[in-house]
C-alpha positions as CSV (number, residue, x, y, z in Angstrom):
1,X,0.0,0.0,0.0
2,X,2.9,2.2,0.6
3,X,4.5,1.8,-2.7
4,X,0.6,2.7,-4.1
5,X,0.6,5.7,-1.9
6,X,4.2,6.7,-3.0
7,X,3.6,6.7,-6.7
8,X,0.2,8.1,-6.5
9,X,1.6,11.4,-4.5
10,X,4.2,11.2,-7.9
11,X,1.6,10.9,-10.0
12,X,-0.5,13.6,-8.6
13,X,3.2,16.2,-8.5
14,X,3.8,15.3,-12.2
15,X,0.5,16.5,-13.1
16,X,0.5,20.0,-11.0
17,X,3.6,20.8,-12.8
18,X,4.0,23.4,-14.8
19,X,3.7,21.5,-18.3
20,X,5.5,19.7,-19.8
21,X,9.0,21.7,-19.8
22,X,7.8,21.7,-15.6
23,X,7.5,17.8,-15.2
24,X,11.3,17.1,-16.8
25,X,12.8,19.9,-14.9
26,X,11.3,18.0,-11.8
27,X,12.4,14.9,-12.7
28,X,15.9,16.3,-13.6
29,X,16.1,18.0,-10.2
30,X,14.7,14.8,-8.3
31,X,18.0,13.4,-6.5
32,X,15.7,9.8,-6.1
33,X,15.4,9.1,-9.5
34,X,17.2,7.0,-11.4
35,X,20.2,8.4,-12.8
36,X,19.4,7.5,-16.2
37,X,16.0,9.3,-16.2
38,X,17.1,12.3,-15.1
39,X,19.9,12.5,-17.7
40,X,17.2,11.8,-20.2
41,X,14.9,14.7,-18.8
42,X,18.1,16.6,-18.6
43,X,18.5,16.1,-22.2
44,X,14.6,17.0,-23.3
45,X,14.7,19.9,-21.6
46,X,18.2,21.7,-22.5
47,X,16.7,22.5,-25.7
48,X,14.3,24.3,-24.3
49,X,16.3,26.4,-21.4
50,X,18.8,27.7,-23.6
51,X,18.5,29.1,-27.1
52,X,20.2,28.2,-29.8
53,X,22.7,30.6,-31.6
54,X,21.8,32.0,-34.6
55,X,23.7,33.9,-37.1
56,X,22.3,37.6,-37.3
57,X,21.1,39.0,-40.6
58,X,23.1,42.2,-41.5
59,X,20.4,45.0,-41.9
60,X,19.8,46.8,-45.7
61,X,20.8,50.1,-45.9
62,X,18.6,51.1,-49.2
63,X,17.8,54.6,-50.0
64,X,15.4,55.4,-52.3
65,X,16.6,58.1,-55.0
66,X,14.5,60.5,-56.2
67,X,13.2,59.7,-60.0
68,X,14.8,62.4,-62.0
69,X,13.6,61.7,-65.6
70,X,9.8,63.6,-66.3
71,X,6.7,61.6,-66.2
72,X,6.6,62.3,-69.9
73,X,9.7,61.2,-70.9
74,X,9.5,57.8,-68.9
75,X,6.1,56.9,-70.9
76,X,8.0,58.2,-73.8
77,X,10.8,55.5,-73.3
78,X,8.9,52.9,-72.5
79,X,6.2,53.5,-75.5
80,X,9.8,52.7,-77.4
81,X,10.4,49.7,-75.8
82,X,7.4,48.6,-76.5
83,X,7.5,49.1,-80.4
84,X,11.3,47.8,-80.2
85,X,10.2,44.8,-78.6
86,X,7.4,43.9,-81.1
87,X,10.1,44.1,-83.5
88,X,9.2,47.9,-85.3
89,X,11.9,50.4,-86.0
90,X,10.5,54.2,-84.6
91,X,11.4,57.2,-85.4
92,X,11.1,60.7,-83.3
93,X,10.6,63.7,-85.0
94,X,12.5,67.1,-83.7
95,X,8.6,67.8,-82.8
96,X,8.0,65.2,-80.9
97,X,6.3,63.2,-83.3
98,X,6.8,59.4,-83.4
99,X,6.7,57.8,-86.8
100,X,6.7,53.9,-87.1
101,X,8.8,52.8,-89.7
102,X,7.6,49.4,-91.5
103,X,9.5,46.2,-90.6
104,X,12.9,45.2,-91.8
105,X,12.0,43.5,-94.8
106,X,8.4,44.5,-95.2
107,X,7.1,46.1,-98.3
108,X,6.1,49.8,-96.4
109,X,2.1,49.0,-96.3
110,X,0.6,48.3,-92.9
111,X,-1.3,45.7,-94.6
């Protein structure tokens, strides 16, 4: 009956603890259990008593620079683009005007 007693009153401190991190750093810190127990408990709960090291992540140091080509001109060169990358030579006149030249080897009709 005494052994009953003695590992109900166990029973009943492993359950108050403090979770489950609680019940292994009572069993680690229990002088009358078996040696083998506690180094196991010991073991379980290192990983979560001390952190593990990490290397740090050097910080960014962006700036933003301010846009210094006109809203204009920025549609302007990417209109361009556009027209280069569908393959069309352009052409800008001194007033501004865009004229589309027809395809390298194309007969000049839009046809």
């Amino acid at each position: 009956m005494a052994k009953i007693e003695e590992l109900s009153a166990e029973n009943e401190r492993l359950r108050s603890a403090a979770g489950a991190h609680g019940v292994l750093k009572s069993i680690y810190a229990d002088s009358n259990q078996p040696t083998g127990h506690r180094l196991k408990a010991a073991g379980l709960a290192l990983q979560h008593e001390t952190p593990k090291l990490m290397p740090e992540r050097a910080p960014l140091e962006l700036q933003a620079e301010p846009e210094k080509v006109s809203l204009f001109d920025l549609a302007e060169a990417r209109r361009k683009k556009s027209l280069e990358l569908e393959g069309r030579d352009i052409r800008v006149e001194p007033n501004g005007q865009v004229i589309l030249l027809p395809r390298n080897g194309g007969n000049g009709q839009d046809d």
